[in-house]
C-alpha positions as MATLAB code, in Angstrom:
seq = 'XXXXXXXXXXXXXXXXXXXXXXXXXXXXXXXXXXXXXXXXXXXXXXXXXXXXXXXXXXXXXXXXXXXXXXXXXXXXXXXXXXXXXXXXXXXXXXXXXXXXXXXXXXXXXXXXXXXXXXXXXXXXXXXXXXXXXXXXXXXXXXXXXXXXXXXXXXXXXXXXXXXXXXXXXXXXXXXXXXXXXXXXXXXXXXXXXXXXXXXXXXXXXXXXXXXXXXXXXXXXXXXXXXXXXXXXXXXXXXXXXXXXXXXXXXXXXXXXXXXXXXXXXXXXXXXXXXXXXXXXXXXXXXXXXXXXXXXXXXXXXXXXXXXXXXXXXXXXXXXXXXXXXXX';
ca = [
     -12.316   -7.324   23.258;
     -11.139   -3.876   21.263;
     -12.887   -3.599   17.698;
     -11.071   -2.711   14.553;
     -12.418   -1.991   10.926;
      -9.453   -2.475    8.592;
     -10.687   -0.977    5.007;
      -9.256   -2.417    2.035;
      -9.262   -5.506    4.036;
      -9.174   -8.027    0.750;
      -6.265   -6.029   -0.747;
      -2.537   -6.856   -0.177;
      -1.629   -4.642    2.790;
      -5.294   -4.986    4.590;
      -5.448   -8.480    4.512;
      -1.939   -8.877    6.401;
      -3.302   -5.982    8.625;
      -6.457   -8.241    9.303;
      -4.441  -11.138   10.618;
      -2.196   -9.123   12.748;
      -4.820   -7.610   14.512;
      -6.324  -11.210   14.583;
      -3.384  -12.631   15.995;
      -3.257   -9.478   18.573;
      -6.918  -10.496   19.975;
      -8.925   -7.907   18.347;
     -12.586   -8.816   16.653;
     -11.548   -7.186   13.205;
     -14.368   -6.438   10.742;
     -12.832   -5.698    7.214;
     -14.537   -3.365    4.263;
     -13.950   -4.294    1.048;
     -15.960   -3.316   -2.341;
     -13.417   -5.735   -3.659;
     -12.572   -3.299   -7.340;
      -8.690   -4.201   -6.637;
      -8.960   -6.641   -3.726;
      -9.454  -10.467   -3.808;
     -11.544  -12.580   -1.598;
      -8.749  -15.317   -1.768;
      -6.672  -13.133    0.458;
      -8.743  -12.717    3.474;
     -10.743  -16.252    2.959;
      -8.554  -18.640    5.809;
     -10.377  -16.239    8.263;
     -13.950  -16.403    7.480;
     -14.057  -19.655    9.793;
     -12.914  -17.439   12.519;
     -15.508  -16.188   15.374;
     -13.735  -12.771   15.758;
     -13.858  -11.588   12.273;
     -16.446  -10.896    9.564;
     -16.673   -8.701    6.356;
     -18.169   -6.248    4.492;
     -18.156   -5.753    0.765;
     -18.591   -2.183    0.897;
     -17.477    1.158   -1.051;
     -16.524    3.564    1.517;
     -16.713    6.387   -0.901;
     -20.630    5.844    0.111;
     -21.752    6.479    3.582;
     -19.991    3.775    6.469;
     -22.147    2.566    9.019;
     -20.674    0.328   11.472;
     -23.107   -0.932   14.363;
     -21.331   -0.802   17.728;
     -18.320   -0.082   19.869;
     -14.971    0.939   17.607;
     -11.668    1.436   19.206;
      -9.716    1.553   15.954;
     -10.319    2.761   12.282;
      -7.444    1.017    9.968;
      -7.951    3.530    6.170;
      -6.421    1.380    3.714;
      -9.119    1.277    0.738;
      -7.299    2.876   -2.351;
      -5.830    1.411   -5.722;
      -2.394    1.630   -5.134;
      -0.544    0.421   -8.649;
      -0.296    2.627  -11.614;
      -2.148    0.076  -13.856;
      -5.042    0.298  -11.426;
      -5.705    4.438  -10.938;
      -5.048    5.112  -13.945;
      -7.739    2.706  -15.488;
     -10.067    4.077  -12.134;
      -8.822    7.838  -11.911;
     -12.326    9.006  -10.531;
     -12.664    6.408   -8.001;
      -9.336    6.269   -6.658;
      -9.919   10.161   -6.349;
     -13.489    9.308   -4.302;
     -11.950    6.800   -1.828;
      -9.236    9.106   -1.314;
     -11.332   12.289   -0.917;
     -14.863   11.439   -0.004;
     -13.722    7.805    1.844;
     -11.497    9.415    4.082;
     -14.406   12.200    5.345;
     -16.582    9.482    5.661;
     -14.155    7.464    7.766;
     -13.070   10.463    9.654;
     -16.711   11.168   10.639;
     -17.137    7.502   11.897;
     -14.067    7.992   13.984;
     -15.215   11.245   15.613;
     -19.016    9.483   16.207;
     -17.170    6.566   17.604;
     -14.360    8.138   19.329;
     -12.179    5.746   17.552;
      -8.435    6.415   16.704;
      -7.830    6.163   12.801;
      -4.672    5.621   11.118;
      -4.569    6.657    7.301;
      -2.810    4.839    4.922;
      -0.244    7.688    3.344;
       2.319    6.772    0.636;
       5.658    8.099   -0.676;
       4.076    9.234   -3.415;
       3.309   12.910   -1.853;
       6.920   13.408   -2.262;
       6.273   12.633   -6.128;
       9.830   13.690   -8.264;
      11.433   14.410   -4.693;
      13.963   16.677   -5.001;
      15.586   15.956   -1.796;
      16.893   12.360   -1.185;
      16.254   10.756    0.997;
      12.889   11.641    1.631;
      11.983   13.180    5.186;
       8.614   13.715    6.411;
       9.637   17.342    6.435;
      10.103   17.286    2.976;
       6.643   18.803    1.030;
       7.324   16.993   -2.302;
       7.333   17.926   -6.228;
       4.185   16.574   -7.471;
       2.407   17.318  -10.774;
      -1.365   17.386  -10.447;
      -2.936   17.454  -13.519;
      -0.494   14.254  -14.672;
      -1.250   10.881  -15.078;
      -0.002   10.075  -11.504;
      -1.737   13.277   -9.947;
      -5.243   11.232   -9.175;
      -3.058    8.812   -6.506;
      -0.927   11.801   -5.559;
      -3.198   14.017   -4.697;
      -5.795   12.012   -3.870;
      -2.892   10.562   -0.752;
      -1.982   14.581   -0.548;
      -5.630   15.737    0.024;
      -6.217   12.866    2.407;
      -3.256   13.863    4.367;
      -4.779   17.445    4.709;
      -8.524   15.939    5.905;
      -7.076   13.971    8.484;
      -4.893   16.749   10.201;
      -7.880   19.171   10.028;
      -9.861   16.462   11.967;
      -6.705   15.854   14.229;
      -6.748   19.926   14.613;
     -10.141   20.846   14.568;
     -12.176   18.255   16.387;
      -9.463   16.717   18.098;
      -9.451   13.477   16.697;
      -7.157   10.841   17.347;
      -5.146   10.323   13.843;
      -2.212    8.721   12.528;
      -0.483    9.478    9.364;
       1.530    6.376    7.564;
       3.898    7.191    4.747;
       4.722    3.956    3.316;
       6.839    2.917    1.083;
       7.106    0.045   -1.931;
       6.346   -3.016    0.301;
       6.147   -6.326   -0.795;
       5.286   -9.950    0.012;
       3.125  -12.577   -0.320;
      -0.871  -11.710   -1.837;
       0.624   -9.074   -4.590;
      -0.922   -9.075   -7.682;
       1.773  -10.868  -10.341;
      -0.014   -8.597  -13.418;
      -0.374   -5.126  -11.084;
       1.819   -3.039  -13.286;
       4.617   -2.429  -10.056;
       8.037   -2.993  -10.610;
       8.446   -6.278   -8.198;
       5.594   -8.427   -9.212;
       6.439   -7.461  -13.274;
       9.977   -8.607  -12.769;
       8.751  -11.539  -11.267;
       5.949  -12.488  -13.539;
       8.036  -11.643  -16.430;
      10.714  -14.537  -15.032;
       8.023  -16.763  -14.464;
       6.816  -16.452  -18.419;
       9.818  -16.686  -19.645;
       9.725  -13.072  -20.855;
      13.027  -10.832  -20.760;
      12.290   -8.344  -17.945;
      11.283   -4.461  -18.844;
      12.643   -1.447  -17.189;
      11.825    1.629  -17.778;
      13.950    4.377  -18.577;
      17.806    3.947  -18.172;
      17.346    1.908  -14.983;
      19.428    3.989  -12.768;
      15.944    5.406  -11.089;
      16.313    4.108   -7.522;
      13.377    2.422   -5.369;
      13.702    0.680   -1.677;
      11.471   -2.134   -0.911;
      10.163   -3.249    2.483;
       9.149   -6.901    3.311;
       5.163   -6.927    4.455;
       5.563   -7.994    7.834;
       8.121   -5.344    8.436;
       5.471   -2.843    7.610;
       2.767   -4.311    9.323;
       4.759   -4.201   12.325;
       5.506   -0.209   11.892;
       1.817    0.578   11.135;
       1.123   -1.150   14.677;
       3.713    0.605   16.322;
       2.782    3.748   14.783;
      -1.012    3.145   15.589;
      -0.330    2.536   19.492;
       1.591    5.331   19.438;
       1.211    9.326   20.376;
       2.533   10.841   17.197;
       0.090   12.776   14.875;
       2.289   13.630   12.549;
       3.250   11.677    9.160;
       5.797    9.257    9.656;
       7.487    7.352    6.828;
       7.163    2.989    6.939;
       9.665    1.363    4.234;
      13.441    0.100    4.096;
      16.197    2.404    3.318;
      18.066    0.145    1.929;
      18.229    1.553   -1.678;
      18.865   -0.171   -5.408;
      18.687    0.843   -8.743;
      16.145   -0.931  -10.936;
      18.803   -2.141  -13.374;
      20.462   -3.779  -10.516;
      17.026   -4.833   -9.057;
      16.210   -6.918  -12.343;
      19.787   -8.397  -12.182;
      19.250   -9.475   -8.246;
      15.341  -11.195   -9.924;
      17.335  -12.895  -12.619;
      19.659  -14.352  -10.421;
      16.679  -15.183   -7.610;
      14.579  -17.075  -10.151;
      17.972  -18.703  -12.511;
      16.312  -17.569  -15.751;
      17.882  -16.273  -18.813;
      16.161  -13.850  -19.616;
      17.694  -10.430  -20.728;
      16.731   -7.132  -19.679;
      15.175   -4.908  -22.549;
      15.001   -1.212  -21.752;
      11.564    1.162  -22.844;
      10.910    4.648  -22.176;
       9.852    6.528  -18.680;
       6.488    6.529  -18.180;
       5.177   10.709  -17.049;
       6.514   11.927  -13.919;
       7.572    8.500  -12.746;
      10.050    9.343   -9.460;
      13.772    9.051  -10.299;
      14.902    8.161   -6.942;
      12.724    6.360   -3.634;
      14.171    6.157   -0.196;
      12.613    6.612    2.708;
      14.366    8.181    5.810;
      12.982    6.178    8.899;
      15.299    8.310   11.592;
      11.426    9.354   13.036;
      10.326    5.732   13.331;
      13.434    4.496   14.731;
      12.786    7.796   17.820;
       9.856    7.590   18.140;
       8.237    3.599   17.361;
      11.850    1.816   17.953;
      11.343    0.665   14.314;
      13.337   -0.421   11.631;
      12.718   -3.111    9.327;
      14.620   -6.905   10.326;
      13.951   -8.710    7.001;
      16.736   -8.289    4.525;
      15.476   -8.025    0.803;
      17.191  -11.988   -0.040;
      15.265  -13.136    2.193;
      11.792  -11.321    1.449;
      12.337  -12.071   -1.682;
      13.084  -15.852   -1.245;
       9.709  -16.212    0.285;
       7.452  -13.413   -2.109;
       8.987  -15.881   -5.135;
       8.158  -19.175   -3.753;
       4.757  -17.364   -3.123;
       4.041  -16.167   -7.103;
       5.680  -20.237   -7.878;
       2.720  -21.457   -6.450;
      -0.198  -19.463   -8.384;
      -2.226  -20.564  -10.801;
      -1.239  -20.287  -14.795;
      -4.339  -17.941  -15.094;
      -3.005  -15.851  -12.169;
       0.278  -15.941  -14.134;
      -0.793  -15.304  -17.733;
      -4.021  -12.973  -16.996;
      -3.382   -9.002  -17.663;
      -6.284   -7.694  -15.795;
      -7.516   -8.685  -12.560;
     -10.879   -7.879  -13.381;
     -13.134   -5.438  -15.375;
     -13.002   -1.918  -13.760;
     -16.300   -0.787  -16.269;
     -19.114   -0.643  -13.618;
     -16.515    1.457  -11.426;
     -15.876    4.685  -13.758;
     -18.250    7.465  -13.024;
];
């Protein structure tokens, strides 16, 4: 039986990464030091003989006793309400957690895949997005601790890919949702959503004519173990071309969830990206990927999901004090 450490395992995209690789045979063991993730996501498989956990910072030395075929690098806050209240620590797990996991690879002889994001495009000035593309990113903004953090991460892993000849894989992925979001985690999806769900008219930011392109989770699960199996070193972008405007995007959650709510517009947060859409030409060459679920009927499913949380998941604003984790 292959072993797999998935880290980030409690968080949205790790624990649907858990029960893939789960479902594909493998004895999984997920790292989590649980700042962003939830136990609640990951807890139907702690019954289950092929998979145990680790709450665990990675940004500290990683230790893992054993064989290890695969390295799955998904710790990171990845919402805006999140790294910006954590700047230093989403810097760590993106700087000194990646070394750390790199070095267990290389001791193991383990292939790693990174989790990337559209973000190292930042403002892009070319549309859509290519992996070709090096990006227009501000680092000493607001956004710079996630964008560079991804950026620097990027940089590590090719230098082990280069330099010790390391197995790596580079994901680029973009917005995804699904089922296990946070409802209060400050992205665009899960506000509109929540904001429904409250009664509250929705907020968008700016004019609403910035552009994002949203990928159901299983699509993107699927890509990432594609991408994994595969030969290809090189970055390669996850996420759904199909493209919307956020205007139209809070019109499309208005009609999902028949509310009445209005749509109130407040200023641009710093360097947020005008426009979002991934080209996938390289995953459809070289994986055979492109996503199959359209966004009415991810979103069908992601809403019947948030319908069925608690009224403290709904009305809480934090997901949990981030004090002990600022240093």
């Amino acid at each position: 039986m292959k072993r797999v450490l998935i880290t980030g395992a409690a968080g949205f995209l790790g624990s649907h990464l858990c029960d893939r690789f789960i479902k594909e045979g493998y004895f999984v063991m997920g790292m989590d030091n649980l700042i962003t993730g939830d136990l609640r996501n990951i807890e139907h498989l702690f019954k289950n003989e092929n998979f145990e956990f680790y709450n665990h910072d990675v940004s500290k030395y990683v230790h893992v006793s054993g064989k290890l075929d695969y390295i799955l690098h998904f710790a990171s806050p990845a919402s805006p309400i999140d790294y910006l209240k954590i700047p230093i620590q989403t810097l760590k797990v993106g700087s000194l957690g990646t070394h750390n996991l790199l070095g267990l690879a290389k001791e193991k002889k383990a292939r790693i895949i990174v989790a990337s994001t559209s973000e190292v495009y930042g403002d892009p000035t070319v549309h859509p997005q290519t992996e070709d593309y090096w990006g227009n990113v501000n680092p000493v903004g607001p956004r710079g601790v996630y964008d560079e953090a991804k950026r620097f991460q990027e940089a590590m892993t090719m230098a082990y890919h280069t330099y010790h000849g390391l197995e790596t894989r580079i994901v680029r992925i973009f917005n995804t949702y699904g089922p296990r979001m946070r409802l209060n985690d400050g992205r665009v999806l899960p506000a509109f959503i929540g904001q429904a769900l409250r009664g509250e008219d929705l907020t968008v930011f700016g004019d609403g004519s910035q552009t994002r392109s949203f990928c159901y989770v299983d699509d993107l699960v699927e890509g990432i173990y594609r991408l994994l199996q595969s030969d290809c070193s090189d970055p390669v972008n996850i996420g759904n071309p199909d493209e919307i405007t956020i205007s139209q995007f809070a019109e499309e959650i208005i009609k999902l969830t028949g509310t009445t709510q209005k749509v109130i517009y407040q200023d641009l947060p710093v360097d947020d990206p005008k426009q979002r859409q991934p080209d996938i030409t390289k995953a459809r060459a070289i994986l055979g990927w492109e996503p199959k679920v359209s966004r009415e009927e991810g979103l069908k499913i992601t809403y019947e999901y948030f319908k069925s949380l608690s009224q403290e998941d709904l009305y809480k604003k934090d997901h949990k004090s981030f004090d002990k984790y600022i240093q």
